[in-house]
N, C-alpha and C positions, 0 to 999 in steps of 0.2 A: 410581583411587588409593585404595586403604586409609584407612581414618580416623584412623590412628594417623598416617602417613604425611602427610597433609595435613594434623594438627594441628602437627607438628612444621614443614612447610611456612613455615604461617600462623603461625607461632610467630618464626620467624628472619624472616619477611617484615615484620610486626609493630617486631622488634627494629632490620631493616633501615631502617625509614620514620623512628624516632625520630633511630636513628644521622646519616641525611641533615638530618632538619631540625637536631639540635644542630650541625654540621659547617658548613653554612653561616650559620646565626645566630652561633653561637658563634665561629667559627673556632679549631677544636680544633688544638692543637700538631701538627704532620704525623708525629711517630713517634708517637703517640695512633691519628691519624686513619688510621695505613697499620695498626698495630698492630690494631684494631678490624677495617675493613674487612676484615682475612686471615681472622681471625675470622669472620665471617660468610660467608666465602665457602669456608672449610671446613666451616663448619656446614653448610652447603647444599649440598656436595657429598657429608657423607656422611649428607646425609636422601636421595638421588638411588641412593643403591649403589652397587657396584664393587666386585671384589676386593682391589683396591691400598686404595682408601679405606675398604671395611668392616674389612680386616684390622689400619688404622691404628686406627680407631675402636674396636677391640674391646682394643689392645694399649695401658694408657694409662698415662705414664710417670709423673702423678703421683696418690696415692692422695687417697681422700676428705680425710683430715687434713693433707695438702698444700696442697689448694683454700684448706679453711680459711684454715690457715697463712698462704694468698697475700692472704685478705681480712683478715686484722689488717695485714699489711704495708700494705697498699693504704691502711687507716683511718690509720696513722701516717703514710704518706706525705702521706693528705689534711690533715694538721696542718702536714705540714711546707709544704705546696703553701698554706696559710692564712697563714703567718707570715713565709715567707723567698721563696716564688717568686714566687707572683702577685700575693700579699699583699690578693687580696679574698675574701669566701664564696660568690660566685656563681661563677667559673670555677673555685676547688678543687672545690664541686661537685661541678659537670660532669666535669672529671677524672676523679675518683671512682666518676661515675656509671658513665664508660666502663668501666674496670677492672672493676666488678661486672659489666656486663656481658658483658665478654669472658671471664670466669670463669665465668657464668652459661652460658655457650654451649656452654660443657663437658663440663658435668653437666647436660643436660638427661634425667633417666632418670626421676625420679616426679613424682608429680602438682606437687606442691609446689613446685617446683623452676622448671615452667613459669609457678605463678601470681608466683614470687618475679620471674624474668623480664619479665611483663607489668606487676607492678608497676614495674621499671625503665624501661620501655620509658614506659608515662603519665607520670612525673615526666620521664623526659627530651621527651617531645613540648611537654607545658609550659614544660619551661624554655625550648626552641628557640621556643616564641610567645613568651614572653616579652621574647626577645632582638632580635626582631624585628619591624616592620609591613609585611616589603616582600612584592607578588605572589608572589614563590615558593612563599610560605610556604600559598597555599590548596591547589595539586596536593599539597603533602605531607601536609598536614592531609587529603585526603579519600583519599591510599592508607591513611593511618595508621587512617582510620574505617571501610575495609572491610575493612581487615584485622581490625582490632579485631572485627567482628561475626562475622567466618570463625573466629578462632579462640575465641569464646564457645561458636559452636553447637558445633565439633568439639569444646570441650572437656566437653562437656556429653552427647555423644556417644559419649565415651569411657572416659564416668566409671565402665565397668564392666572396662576392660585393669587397672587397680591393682587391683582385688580381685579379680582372677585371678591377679593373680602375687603372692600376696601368702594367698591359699588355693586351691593347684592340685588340680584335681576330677581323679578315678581317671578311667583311660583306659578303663578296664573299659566303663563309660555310657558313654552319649551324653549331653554336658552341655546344659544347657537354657539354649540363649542367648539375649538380649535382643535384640528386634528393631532397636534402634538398631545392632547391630553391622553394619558392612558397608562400602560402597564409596560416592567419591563421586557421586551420579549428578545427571543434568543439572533433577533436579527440585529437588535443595538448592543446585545455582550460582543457580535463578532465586530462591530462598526466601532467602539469603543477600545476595544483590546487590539484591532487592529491601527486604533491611531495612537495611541502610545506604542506601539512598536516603531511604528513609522517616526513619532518623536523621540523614540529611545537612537535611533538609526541617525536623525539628525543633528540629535547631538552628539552623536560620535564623531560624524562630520565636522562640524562647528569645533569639537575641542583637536581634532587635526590637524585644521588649517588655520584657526584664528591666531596669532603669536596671543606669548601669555608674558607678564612679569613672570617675574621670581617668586619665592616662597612669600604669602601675605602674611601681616606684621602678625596674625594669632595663628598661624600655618599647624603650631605643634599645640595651640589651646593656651590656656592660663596656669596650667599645672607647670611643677617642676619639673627640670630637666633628671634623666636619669643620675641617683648621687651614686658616685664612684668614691676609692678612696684610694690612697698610693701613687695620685698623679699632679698634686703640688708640690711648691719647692722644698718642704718640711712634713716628713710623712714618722710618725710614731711608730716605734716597735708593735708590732699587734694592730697594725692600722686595718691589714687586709681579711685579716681572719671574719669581720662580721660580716662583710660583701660577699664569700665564698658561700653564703647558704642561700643566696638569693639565686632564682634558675633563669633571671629576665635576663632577656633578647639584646647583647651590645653592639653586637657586628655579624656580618657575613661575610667572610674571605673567601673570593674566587681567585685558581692560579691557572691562567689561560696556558700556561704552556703545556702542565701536567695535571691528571686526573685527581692526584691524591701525593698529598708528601710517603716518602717510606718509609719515614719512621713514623708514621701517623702521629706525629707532635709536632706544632707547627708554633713557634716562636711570635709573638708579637709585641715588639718592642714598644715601651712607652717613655718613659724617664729613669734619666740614671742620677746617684747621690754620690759625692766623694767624702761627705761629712760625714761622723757617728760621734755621737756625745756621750753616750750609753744607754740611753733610751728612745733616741728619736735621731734620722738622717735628716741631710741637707746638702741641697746642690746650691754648693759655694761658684759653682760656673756658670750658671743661670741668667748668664746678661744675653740675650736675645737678637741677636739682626733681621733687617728685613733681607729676605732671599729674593732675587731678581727673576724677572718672566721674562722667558725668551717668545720669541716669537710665534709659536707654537700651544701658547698657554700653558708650559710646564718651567715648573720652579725646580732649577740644579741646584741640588746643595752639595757644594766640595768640601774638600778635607779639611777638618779645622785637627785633626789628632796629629800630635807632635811625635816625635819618633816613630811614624807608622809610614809604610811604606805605600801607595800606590795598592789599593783593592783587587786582588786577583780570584779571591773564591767565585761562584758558582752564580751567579745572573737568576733572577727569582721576580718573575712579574706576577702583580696581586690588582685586583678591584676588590675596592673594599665601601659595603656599605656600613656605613656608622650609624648609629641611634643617638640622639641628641643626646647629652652629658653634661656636667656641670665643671667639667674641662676641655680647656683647649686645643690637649695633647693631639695629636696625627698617630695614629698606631701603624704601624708597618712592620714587618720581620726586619732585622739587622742586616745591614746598615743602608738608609735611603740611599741612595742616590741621583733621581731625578721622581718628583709628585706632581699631578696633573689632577685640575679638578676647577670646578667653579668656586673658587674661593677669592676676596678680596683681600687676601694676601696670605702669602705663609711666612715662617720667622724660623729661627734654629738658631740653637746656642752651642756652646763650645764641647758638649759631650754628642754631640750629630743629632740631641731630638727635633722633631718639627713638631710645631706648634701654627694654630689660627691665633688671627689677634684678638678673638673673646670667644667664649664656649655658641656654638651653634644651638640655636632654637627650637633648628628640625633637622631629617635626617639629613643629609650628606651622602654621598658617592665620587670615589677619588681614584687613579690609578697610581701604583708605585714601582720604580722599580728599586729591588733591592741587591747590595751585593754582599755576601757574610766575606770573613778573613780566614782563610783555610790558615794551619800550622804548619807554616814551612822547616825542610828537610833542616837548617840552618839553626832551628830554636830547638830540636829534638835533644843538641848535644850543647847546651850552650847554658850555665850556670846562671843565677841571678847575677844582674846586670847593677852598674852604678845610673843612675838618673839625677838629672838636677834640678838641686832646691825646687826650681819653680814649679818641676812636677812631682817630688817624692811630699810636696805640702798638702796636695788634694789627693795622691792614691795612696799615700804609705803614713797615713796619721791615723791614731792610736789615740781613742781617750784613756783616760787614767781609770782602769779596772785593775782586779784580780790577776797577779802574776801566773796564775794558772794557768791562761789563755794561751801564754807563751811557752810555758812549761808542755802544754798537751800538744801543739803543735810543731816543737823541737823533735819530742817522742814518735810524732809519727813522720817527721821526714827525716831522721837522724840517719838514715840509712840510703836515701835518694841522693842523686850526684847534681841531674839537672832543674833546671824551675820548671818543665812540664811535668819531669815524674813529681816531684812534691806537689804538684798543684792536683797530679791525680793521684795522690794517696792521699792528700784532704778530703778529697771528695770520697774517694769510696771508703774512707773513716765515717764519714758525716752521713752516708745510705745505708752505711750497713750495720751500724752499732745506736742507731735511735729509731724512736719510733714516730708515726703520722700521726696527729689529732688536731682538731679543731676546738677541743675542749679542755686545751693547755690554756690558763687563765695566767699569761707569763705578760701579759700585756700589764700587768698591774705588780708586777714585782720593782723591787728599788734595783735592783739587776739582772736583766731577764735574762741577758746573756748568760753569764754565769748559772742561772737559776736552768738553763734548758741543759748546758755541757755536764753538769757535773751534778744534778739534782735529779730534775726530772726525765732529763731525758726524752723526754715529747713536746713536740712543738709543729710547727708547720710553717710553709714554705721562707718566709721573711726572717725565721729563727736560724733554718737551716744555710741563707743563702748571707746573713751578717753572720753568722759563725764562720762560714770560709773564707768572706772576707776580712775578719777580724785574722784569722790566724794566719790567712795568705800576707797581711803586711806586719804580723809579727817575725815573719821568716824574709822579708825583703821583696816579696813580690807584690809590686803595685795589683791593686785591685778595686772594685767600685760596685755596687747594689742596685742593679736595675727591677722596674716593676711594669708591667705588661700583664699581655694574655696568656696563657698554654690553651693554644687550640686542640682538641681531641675530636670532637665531635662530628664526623664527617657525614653530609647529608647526600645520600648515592644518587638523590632523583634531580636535585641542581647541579648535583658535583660542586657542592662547596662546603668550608668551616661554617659551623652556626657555635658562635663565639657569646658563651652567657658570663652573669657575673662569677659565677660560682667558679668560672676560669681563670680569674686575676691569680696573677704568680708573679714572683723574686727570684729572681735566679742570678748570676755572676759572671762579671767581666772583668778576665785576668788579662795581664797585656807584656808581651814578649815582644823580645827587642827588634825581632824582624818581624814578625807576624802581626805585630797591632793587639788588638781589643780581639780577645776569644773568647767565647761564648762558654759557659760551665755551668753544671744545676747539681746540686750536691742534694737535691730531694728525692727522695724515694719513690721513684716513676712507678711503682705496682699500685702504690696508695693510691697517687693522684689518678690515675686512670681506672682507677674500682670504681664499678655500677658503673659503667660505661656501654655496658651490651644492650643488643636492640631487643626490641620487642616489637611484638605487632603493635601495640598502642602507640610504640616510642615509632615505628615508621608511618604511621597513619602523621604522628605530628608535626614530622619531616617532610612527608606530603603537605600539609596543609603549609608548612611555613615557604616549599619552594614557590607554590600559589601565591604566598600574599610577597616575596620578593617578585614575582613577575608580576604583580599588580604596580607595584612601588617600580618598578624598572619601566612597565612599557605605559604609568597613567599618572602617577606623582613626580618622578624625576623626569617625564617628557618635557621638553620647552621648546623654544624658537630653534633653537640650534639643531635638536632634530627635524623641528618641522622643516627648515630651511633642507637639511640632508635629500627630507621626501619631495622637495620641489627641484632639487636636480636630479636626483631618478627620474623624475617625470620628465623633464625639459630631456636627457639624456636619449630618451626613448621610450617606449611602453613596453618591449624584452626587457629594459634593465629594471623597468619598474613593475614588472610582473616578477621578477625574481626577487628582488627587493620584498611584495606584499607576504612572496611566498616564505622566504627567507624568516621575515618575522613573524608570520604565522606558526612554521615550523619550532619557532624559537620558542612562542608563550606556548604550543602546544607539547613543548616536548615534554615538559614535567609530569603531563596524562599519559605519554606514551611511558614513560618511565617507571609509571606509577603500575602500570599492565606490568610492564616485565617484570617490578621487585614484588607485585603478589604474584606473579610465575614461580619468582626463587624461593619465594620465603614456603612455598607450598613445596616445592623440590624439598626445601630443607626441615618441613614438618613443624615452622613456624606457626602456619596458617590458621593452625588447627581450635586455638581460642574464638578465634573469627568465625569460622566456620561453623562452631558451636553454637552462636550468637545468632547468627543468619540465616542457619539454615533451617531450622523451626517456621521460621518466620518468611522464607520462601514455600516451602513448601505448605504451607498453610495459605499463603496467596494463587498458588497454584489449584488446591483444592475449590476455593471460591470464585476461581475464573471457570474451572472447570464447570462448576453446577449453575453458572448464570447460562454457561453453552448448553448443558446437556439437559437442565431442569427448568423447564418454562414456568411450572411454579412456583420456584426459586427464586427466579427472576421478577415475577410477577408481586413476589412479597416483599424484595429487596426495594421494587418500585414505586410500591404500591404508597398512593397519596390521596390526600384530598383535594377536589379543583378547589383551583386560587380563586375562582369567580363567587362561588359556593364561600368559601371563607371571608372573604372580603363582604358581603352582603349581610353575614350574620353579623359579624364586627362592623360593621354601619349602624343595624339594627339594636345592638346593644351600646355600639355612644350613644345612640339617640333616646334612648330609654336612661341612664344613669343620667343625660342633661335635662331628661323631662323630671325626672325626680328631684336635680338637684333647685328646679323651679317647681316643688311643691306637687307635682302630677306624677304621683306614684302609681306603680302599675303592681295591682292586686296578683299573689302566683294562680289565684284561680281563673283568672280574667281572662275571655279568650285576644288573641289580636285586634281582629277589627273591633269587637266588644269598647277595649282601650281609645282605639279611631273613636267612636264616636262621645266617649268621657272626657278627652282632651279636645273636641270641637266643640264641645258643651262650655269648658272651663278655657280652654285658650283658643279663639277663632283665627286668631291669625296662623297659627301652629297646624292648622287641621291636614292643607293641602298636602305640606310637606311629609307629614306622620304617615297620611295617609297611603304616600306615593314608597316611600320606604317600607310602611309594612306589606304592600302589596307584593313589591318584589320581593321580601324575607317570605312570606307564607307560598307564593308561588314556587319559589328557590326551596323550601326547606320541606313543605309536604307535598308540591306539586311535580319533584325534580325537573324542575325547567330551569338552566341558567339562562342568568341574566344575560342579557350583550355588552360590549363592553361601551355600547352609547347610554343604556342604560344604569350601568352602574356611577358612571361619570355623574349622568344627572343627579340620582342619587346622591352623589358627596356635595354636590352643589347645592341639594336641597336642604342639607346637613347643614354646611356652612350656614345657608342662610336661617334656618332654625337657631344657630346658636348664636348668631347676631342679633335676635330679635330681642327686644326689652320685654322684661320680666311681665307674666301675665297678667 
């Protein structure tokens, strides 16, 4: 391939990579994103050739001061796309940046023209990091980085075609070319791919050592944050139910101490309500503090629970990556007691939530530790208790509904002595005499409550967990409606929860007079955890998500603070800081090793077997064609087999130069021999002769003499071209 030819290549290739990365960062409007796309995919067909496509190429319907024209329209569009449409400056932008581009793709003919391009092309790869941290974003960052070095050198290469067309040398000489001109050959594919590796390597370095800020002000793009619902201070009966069918990505819970909880349901606490009106709760205790930093950068939060004694259950440490939200909730299992994380502040109000002081933009990474309240020996035998005013106001209030509530709740503890047994005969009343659905329309009744106890009967988690607290402070037992996550989902190859929407849950906190705040779920754990089983597809996608959290762990949440870590390994010694590289190598590599073992098990366990079916056609079909390139030299020799590029390039010389003599009037008869044509066009255009001449010499040589050209020769050739199609009309 010509130089000219592969700069222009590496040029659209270049423009290609950025267009991908804004497109999925950004998400460009789809008449934008198709409008571009054609764009480029014409540009690529008429760097490739063809009659149809050169003769398009060459015929262009709008002139230089059209293009123009098109880029001030574009700039007041980008005003008007600033004020009335999108109404921000990061996606008018982008917009914008598109439209130069695709305008850009038009007029690529001088030099200028391509560096205005590549200029386009760097601001839009930037902004597409910008808008983004997810994996995608490395494959395209590294075509974007060898393209970028492909078309440096070619451009640098070439830097002698503009001052040819621009002072065309007498055809009389022989022009004195510069050794850079020529083809590409396979010693600048290695020279070329070898220096973007070499820049892919430095800047690995470079993001190592250099400190960084913090997340930049579009870190997560211009789009909204993920919407949740159940985690303000007034959350609707029926609030959670339409969040449960969405399967996006909220969190990942790692628990350093242990592999896997053992009841594979892992609690994640988010906000609790003391209110119910009959249709919608409310946390009446919602007044907020700032929570103090020790000197450690971990925020303790103490006891604010009144009649509770000093936390003695079970120590529970979590890291926990969150996905940006459109709340400020902290989620953690029950009950915090000491959060650690980059944050400019944390806050907690009177029922133990923590909260940031406004919803995060991007992801986050925190550590917790939590402590639950085991049910001491002392509450097993100890009746409902008296509480006062100030607390029987927020857990033991009752709106004005249907004496029912209270009637059905007498009924099933009539016969229980203590407040734990009543509190566990609510609940396995409430598992085992209703049913799970997501398609209980109780969100829109004038009494849902009512409408699920004694009507329908089906409801889901928010129904089942204000029903036990509805009847748990019908009987005296304070009680309160929390809403969080149920973790299920265990990912074997990170060893952690992958915590989606469709996990948001209600469940209940009853509170005994020595034990505090106990934790209770009156919903029917066989429903909530159906279609929970793996599958090869479902572990293939657990694979791929432990990848893009070790992306986000060791390339998005890296900052000074580690960098800083890796400069005293080093100052430490080169032992500690070889165990150190090794350490974290082993770390981002373990998800590969893990991923070996679980296709080990899943083949033990005759999972495999769809996979297998899939792949193995398709290996052994690749096996067969490696096979007959070794063993079939014919095979080989047809698989190989090409026409020389010297040989093709000489006839495609031969045929511009024939379509530019016709389009100046000197058609070439199909009876006509070659030189026959030489001497009709020296007849009709003298200055035309030399150049016609010296071109069809080497096509008639080349095509019935097989002689190829050299490649000194062909160069002159395009040169005599150029200067052929410079010359003013005959």
């Amino acid at each position: 391939m010509p130089f000219d030819q592969a700069l222009r290549f590496a040029s659209i290739w270049l423009a290609s990579t950025s267009f991908i990365g804004l497109t999925l960062g950004a998400g460009l409007p789809a008449w934008l994103a198709v409008l571009t796309g054609a764009a480029l995919i014409v540009a690529l067909l008429g760097n490739r050739g063809g009659k149809v496509v050169e003769r398009l190429a060459t015929v262009t319907p709008i002139s230089t001061s059209g293009w123009n024209l098109l880029v001030i329209v574009g700039f007041l569009g980008f005003w008007v796309d600033v004020l009335w449409v999108s109404g921000e400056l990061l996606p008018a932008g982008v917009h914008f940046l598109m439209v130069l581009m695709i305008i850009k793709l038009f007029n690529l003919k001088l030099r200028r023209d391509y560096l205005h391009l590549y200029a386009i092309s760097l601001v839009a790869i930037l902004a597409s990091g910008s808008l983004t941290t997810d994996l995608w974003y490395l494959p395209i960052f590294l075509l974007y980085l060898l393209a970028g070095v492909w078309t440096l050198l070619l451009f640098q290469l070439t830097k002698h075609q503009e001052e040819t067309r621009m002072f065309p040398m007498s055809v009389t000489r022989r022009p004195q070319l510069p050794a850079s001109v020529g083809h590409v050959t396979s010693q600048l594919v290695w020279l070329a791919n070898g220096l973007a590796l070499a820049t892919f390597g430095l800047t690995l370095v470079i993001f190592f050592t250099i400190p960084r800020v913090s997340a930049g002000f579009y870190q997560k793009g211009f789009g909204d944050n993920i919407r949740t619902s159940g985690f303000s201070e007034t959350v609707n009966l029926g609030a959670i139910g339409p969040i449960k069918r969405d399967p996006s990505v909220v969190m990942r819970v790692e628990l350093p101490d242990s592999s896997r909880n053992e009841a594979s349901r892992f609690y994640l606490r988010g906000v609790a309500f003391d209110q119910y009106d009959g249709k919608s709760w409310t946390n009446r205790l919602n007044y907020r503090r700032s929570v103090s930093e020790d000197a450690t950068g971990t925020y303790v939060l103490r006891g604010n629970r009144s009649h509770a004694p000093p936390l003695l259950g079970e120590t529970v440490r979590q890291t926990i990556l969150l996905e940006p939200l459109d709340t400020p909730v902290l989620f953690a299992a029950p009950f915090i007691e000491r959060i650690s994380g980059k944050f400019p502040g944390v806050q907690s109000d009177l029922t133990g939530s923590a909260y940031l002081p406004f919803p995060s933009s991007s992801r986050i990474e925190y550590s917790v530790v939590s402590r639950s309240n085991p049910v001491l020996p002392s509450d097993f035998d100890s009746e409902p208790s008296l509480y006062p005013e100030s607390f029987t106001r927020h857990f033991l209030q009752i709106p004005i509904q249907s004496e029912r509530i209270a009637v059905l709740a007498r009924e099933i503890t009539h016969i229980h002595r203590t407040t734990y047994e009543k509190a566990n005969a609510v609940q396995t009343y409430l598992t085992h005499n209703y049913r799970y659905s997501l398609d209980a329309p109780l969100a829109e009744q004038d009494q849902p409550l009512e409408e699920f106890l004694f009507i329908r009967k089906t409801g889901y988690c928010e129904h089942y967990a204000t029903a036990m607290v509805m009847m748990l402070r019908t009987i005296g037992i304070p009680a309160r409606l929390v809403t969080g996550f149920l973790a299920t989902e265990w990912n074997e190859y990170g060893n952690y929860y992958l915590v989606r929407q469709q996990d948001a849950h209600a469940w209940v906190e009853m509170h005994l007079p020595n034990s505090g705040w106990i934790k209770m779920d009156p919903t029917p754990p066989s429903i909530e955890s159906a279609g929970s089983g793996s599958s090869t597809w479902h572990a293939l996608g657990r694979m791929m998500d432990t990848i893009r959290l070790q992306w986000s762990r060791f390339f998005v949440q890296y900052s000074a603070a580690d960098q800083l870590a890796v400069v005293r390994e080093l100052k430490a010694g080169s032992t500690s800081a070889r165990n150190k590289a090794l350490d974290s190598m082993s770390a981002f590599f373990s998800p590969f090793m893990a991923m070996l073992g679980g296709i080990t098990e899943y083949a033990s366990q005759g999972t495999i077997q769809p996979l297998v079916q899939v792949l193995g056609p398709v290996l052994i079909g690749l096996a067969v064609f490696l096979w007959l390139g070794i063993k079939r030299p014919w095979f080989k020799r047809m698989v190989c087999k090409k026409t020389p590029r010297d040989e093709q390039l000489i006839v495609q010389l031969y045929g511009r130069m024939i379509r530019h003599l016709a389009r100046k009037g000197i058609s070439k008869p199909a009876a006509t021999p070659p030189f026959e044509f030489v001497r009709l066009t020296r007849e009709r255009w003298r200055d035309a002769g030399s150049a016609v001449g010296l071109i069809t010499e080497l096509y008639c040589r080349t095509r019935f003499g097989q002689i190829s050209p050299t490649r000194e020769e062909l160069s002159l050739a395009e040169d005599h071209l150029r200067y052929l199609m410079a010359l003013d009309k005959p």
